[in-house]
N, C-alpha and C positions, 0 to 999 in steps of 0.2 A: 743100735744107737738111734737116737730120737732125732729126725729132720729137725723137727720145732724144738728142741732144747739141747742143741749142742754142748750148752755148759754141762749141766747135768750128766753126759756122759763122761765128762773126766773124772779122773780118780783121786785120788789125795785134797779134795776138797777140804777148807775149813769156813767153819760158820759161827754169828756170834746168833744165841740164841736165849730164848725164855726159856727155859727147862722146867715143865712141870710133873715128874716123876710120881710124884702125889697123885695123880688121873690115871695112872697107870691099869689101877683094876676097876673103873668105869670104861676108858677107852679098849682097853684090850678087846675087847668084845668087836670089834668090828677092825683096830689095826692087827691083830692076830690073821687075819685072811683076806688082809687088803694087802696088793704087791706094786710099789711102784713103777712104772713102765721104765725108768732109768736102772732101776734094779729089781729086775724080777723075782730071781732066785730066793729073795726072801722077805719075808713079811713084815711090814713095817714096824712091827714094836722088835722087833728083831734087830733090827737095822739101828734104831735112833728109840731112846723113850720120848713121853709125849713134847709136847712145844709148842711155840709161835716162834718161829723163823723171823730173827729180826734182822739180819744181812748174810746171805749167800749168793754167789761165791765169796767169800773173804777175801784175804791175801793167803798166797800162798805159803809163804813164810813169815808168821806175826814176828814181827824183829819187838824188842824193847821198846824201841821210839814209838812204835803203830801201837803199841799196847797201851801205853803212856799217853797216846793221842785218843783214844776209846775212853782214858781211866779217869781223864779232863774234862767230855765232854760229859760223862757221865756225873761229875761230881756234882752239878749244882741241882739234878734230879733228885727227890727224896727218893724215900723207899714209901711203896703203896701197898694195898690189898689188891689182887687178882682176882676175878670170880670169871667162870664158863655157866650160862644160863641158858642159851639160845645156839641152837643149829643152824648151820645153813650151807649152800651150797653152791659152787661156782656153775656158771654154763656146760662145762665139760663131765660136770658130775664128781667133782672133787668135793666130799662133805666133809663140812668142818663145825668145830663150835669157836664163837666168837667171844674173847676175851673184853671184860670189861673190868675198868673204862676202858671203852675202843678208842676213844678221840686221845688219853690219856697216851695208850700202846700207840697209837698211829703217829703222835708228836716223838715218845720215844726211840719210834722206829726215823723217824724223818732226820730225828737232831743225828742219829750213829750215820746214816746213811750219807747225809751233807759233810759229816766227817771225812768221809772215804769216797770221794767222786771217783776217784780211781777203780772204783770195787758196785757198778752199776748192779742193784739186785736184782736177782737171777738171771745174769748175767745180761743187762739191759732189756729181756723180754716183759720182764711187768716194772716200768720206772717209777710206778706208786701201789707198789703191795698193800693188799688188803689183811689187817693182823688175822690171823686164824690158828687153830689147831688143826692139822688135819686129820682125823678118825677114818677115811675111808678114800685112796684114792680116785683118778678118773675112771679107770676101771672098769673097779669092783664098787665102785658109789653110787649114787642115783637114786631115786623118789624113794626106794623103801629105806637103804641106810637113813635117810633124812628122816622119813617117818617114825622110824624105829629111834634114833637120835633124840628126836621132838617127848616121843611118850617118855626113853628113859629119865631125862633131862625132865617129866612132871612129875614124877615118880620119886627122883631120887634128888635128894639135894649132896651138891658136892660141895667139897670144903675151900672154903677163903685159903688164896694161899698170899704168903706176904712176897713180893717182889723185893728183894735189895739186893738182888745180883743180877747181871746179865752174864751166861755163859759163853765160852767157847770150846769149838769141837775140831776134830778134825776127821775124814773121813779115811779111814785104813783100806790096803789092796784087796782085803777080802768084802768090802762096803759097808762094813759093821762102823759106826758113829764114836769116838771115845772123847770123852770129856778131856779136857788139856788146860785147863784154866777157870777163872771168873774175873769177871770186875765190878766193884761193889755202885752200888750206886749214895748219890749222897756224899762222896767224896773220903766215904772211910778207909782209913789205910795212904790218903796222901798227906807227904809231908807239905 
């Protein structure tokens, strides 16, 4: 269990998240043998496909009304285009690619977040996350993932993905991620 992120070692976590599954065989390449230090035992496209984490821990039990209160906030947001262009990398050596628009992600993430004061992200340790994907954690990250990140990312262009859902997950006893829902943005589907 981690001193510095206590939350993280609980189990049954649930999260709302940007799901981008689409990155899956650009990223593998480096989430394939990156291990989160809350979960060792296995490798992060293992565990969760790709993403930007946009509230963890959630609630533990989404009831109706907290789904309803996510499916409100999110209605007056359209749906956008996504794009990952640019790598980069925390102090600890967490490398990630950075979704844009970032100011667009970081308002989306801010508006869910003010929704659920009760539900501080990652569990009060960072109270203004930085949007990312992560491809390689603290680790197994550092100058060369990033390196290696930077060439493939000139190399390869990846594809626009349209945003009009936020997912939610929740985390099973064995740490494996399973999708449990969405809510649309843009307010589709409310009466």
């Amino acid at each position: 269990m981690s001193e510095r992120n206590p939350w993280a070692a609980r189990t049954g976590l649930t999260a709302i998240l940007i799901a981008v599954p689409e990155l899956a065989e650009f990223t593998d390449r480096w989430r394939s043998v990156s291990y989160s230090p809350a979960r060792p035992t296995m490798a992060l496209n293992e565990l969760i496909p790709p993403h930007v984490t946009v509230l963890v821990p959630w609630l533990a039990e989404p009831q109706p009304d907290k789904v309803r209160r996510l499916e409100e906030v999110l209605a007056p947001i359209q749906p956008f285009d996504l794009s990952f262009s640019t790598a980069g990398q925390f102090e600890n050596g967490t490398t990630w690619l950075r979704p844009e628009p970032f100011d667009q992600i970081r308002a989306l993430m801010q508006t869910v977040i003010d929704a659920f004061p009760e539900c501080p992200p990652y569990g009060g340790e960072h109270p203004d996350p930085h949007p990312h994907l992560t491809i390689s954690s603290s680790a197994q990250g550092g100058d060369q993932v990033l390196a290696e990140a930077e060439a493939a990312l000139a190399a390869e262009e990846l594809p626009t993905i349209r945003l009009d859902d936020l997912t939610i997950w929740r985390e099973g006893d064995d740490g494996i991620w399973q999708l449990t829902g969405s809510v649309p943005l843009g307010g589709i589907g409310l009466e």
